[in-house]
Structures are given as C-alpha cells and as structure tokens.
N, C-alpha and C positions, 0 to 999 in steps of 0.2 A: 504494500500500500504506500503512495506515494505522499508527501509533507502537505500535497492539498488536497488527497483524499483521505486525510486527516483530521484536516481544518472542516470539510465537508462535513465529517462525523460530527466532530462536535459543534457545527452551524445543523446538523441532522436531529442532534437533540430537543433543539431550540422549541419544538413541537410538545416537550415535555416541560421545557425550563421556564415558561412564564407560570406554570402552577406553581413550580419548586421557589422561583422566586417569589411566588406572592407570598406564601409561607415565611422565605424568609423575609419578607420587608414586616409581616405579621411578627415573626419572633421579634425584631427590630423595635420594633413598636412597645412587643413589651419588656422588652430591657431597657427601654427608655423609661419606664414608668418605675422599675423597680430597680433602676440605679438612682434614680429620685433626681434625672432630669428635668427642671421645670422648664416652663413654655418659650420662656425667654430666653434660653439655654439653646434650645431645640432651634428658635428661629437668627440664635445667631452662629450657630454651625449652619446650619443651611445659607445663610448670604454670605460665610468667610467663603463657601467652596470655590466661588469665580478666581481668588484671590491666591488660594492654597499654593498653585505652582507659584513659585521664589522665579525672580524674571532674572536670574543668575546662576546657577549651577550651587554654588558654593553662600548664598546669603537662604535666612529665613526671614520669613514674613510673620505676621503675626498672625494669622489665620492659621499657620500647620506648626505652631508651636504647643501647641495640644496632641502630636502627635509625636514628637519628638523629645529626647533627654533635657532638661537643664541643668542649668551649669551646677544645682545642686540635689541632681536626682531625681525631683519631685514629679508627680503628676498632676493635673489638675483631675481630684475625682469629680467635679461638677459636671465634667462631658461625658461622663458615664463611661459604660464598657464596650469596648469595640465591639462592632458588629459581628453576628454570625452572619457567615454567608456561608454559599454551596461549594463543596469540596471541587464539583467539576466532574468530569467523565475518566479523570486520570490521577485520582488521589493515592494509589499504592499503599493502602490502609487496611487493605480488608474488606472495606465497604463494595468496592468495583471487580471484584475476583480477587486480583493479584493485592500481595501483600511484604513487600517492603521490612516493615517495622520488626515482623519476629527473626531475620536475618539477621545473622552474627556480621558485625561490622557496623552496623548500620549508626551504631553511637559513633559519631565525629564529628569533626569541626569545618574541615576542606572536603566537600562534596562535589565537588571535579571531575576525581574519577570514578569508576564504576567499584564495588568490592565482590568478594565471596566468590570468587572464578572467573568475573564479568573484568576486558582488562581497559575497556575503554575510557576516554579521557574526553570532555568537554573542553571546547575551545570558543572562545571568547573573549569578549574587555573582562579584566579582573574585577570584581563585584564582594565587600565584605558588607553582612548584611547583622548589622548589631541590633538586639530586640532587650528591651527590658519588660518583664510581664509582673504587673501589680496585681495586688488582690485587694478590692474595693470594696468598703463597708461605713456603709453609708456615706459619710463626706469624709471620711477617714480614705488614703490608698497608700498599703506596706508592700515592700518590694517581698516578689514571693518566690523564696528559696526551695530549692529540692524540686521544680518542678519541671515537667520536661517539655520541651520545642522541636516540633517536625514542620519540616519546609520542605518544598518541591516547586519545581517550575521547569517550563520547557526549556529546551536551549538556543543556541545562535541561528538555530533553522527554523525554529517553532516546537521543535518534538517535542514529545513527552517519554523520558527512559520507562521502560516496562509494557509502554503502548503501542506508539508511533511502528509502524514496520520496521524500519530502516533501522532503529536502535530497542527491538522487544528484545533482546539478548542483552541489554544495558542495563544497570540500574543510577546511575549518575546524576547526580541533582537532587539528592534524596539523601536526607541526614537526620538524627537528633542529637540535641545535644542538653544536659541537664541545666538549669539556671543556678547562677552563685549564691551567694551571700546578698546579692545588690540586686538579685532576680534576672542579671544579665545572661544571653547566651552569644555566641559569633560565630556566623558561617562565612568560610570562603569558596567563593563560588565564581561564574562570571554573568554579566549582565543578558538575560533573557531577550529574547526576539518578541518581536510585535506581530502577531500571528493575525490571520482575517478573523475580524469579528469582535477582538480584545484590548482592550487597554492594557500597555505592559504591567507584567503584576507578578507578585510570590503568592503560593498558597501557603499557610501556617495550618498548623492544628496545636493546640495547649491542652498538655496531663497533666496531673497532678503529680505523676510520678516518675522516672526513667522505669520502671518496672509496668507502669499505665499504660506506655508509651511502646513500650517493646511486645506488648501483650494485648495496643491496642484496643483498650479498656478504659472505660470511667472519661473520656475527653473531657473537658469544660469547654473548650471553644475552637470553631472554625472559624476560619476566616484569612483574609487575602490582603497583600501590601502593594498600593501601588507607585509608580514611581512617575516622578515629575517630567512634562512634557518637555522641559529644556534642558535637561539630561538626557532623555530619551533622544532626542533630535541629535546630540551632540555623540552620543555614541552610535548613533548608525550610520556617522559618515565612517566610520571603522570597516575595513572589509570584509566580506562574509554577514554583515546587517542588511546588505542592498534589498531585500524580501521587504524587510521590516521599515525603511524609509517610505515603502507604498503603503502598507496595511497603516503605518502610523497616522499617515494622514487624511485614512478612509474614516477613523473613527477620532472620541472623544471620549474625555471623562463624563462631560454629562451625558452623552449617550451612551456607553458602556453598558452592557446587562447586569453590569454587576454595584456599579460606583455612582450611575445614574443619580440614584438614591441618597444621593450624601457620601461624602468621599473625605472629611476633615480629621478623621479621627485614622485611615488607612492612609495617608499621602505621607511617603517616608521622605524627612530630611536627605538630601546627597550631598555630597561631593566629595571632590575629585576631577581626573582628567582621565583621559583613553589612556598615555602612556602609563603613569603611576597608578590607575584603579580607581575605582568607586565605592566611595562607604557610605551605603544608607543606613540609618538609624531611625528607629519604630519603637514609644512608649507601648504598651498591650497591656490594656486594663482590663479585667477579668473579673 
C-alpha cells in the first residue's frame, strides 16, 4: 500500500470520525465543567486561538503560554485539563490490533529507530519533544511523578510505523518514557510530515504508571500536540518534506478535525532551526 493509499484510509475513516469526534468535543465539554472552567475562561481560550502560533519560531505569545513551561514550573490550573481527543486509526496500543506498548524496548527516550528485531531508523529534522504532565485538583496543579508518557507520530513521508505498508515491519516513533520528580518526560525524535487531511501533530497517551503503560491499562488521557504553522513552514523547506509543503497549505488549524475545536491548550512552544533541531515543549494537565 502506497503513502497515499494510506492517507486514503485514514480520509476513509472520516465516514466514522465525525461520530467519534462528537463524542469527543462531548467529553470536552465535560472536562471543562469539572476542571471548574468558568465561562470567561472558556471564551478567552477560544479568541487566544487566532493568536496561538508565535509569528517567530523561537518567541511566545501570550495566548500558548498556557500551554507551555514557565520559567518557574507552574501551570495555570484555571485552563483546565487538556483535551481528550481520538487516538486515530494508528495508535499501536492495543486499541487498533497491533500493540506497541507490551514490547521489550519500548521504555526510551530516542524513538528514531525501530527496537526488538525491527532495525530501521527515521530520518528527518531533529525534533526533542519535552512534556510536563500535572495532576489538577481543583485550582490547585502538582507536577505528577511516577507517571508514564506514550507518543507516536508519522514520519518524514507521513507513515505510520506498524501500519503504513512501506514501514509495517517498523516500529519507530513509538516510545514511553516515565515522568520525574518535576513530572517531566523527553523524546528524541525528528519533526513529523504534514500528511493530507492533518495538521502536523504528536499523538500522546498519559498512565498512571510505566507498568499502566506497558500493560496498557488504566490510561487517564489521550490526546495530540500540535505544532506551530511557522515552524512547520520553516522545516519543510528541508528535503524529503516536499509532500508536506502541499498538504500544509491545503489545510489549517481551525479546520483541522481534530484542533478545529480549540487548539490553546495543545499548540506546543518550538524552537530551534533545521540544522541544530527543534525543541517543542507541552505543559499536560490531567
């Protein structure tokens, strides 16, 4: 199967996914009420979203600073908990057949290359992707240690390792890694293609446990990170992105199936350059 009878499938879903999405804007809705976001809150995430992409690679705005680290840690719990959204047609969890997570290897940090027999290696801009995951109680949010973080995304083509034709022998791009003391975790990866039909993006999923995680059990949260338009622009003049300079300009964040819906609380801080790499950073309140 070829990289756009790929894309195909998962524009084939799409016949399914406005149910799955109503759902999720439905759970949306109610994590909004019982992170005890008030209305005022509600309507000023929704007007930061035009703002959210930083018109520089390297500055933030005030708008995606709810989504990102400060200088001393903190979160705002008033924006409540990141969105569930839908795992997607290529989660390697268990949920879609294949299954990823109970594979020896799969705890790391550089998900590059493939493990457990697989010997393949991803190529791409270098991408380190830093998440902090809070645990929110009521206006209170403690950084929450011990818990574990799976990421996946396609790669420089669009695929998806374990799915795609061309790389179902692959597992690459596919990691967890436990959170610290500070709830921190770090992937080294490289920067994902802009596929037909998507705004570029990481999937996450957040355990409670590396044992939760490996056993793919108990989740607390889905959900997806995406990355800013003038970053994105800026690494697909890099070669091997040429796919992804067209599909990036077929779509948007507010039309996105996924980010449509408010996107302030998943737009990860970047920077960096193509030579030296890219480091997005993602608060993940839970």
């Amino acid at each position: 199967m070829s990289v756009e009878e790929i894309h195909d499938h998962d524009r084939g879903l799409s016949h399914d996914l406005p149910r799955i999405l109503e759902q999720g804007m439905a759970r949306r809705r109610l994590f909004g009420v019982l992170g005890g976001v008030s209305a005022a809150a509600v309507l000023a995430a929704c007007s930061s979203d035009d703002d959210a992409t930083s018109g520089s690679p390297s500055s933030t705005t005030p708008s995606d600073t709810s989504s990102t680290t400060s200088d001393s840690g903190a979160v705002d719990a008033s924006a409540g908990e990141i969105p569930e959204e839908t795992a997607g047609p290529f989660p390697g969890d268990g949920s879609n057949g294949k299954n990823v997570l109970t594979q020896s290897g799969v705890v790391r940090s550089d998900i590059r290359s493939s493990f457990g027999g697989a010997d393949g290696v991803a190529q791409g801009v270098p991408l380190t992707v830093r998440m902090k995951v809070y645990d929110l109680n009521g206006s209170a949010a403690a950084a929450l240690s011990g818990a574990a973080v799976y990421i996946w995304h396609c790669d420089r083509e669009g695929n998806y390792s374990m799915y795609s034709e061309d790389v179902a022998d692959q597992n690459y791009l596919r990691g967890v890694q436990e959170t610290d003391s500070d709830g921190a975790v770090e992937f080294t990866s490289i920067f994902p293609a802009a596929y037909s039909g998507r705004w570029p993006h990481i999937h996450f999923e957040v355990y409670p446990s590396i044992d939760d995680a490996t056993s793919a059990s108990n989740k607390l949260r889905t959900s997806q990170l995406a990355l800013p338009e003038d970053v994105c622009a800026k690494v697909y003049e890099a070669d091997g992105y040429e796919q992804s300079v067209t599909n990036l300009s077929r779509t948007s964040l507010d039309s996105d199936m996924v980010f449509s819906d408010g996107y302030s609380l998943q737009l990860a801080q970047v920077t960096g350059s193509n030579d030296e790499g890219w480091v997005a950073t993602l608060n993940v309140p839970v």
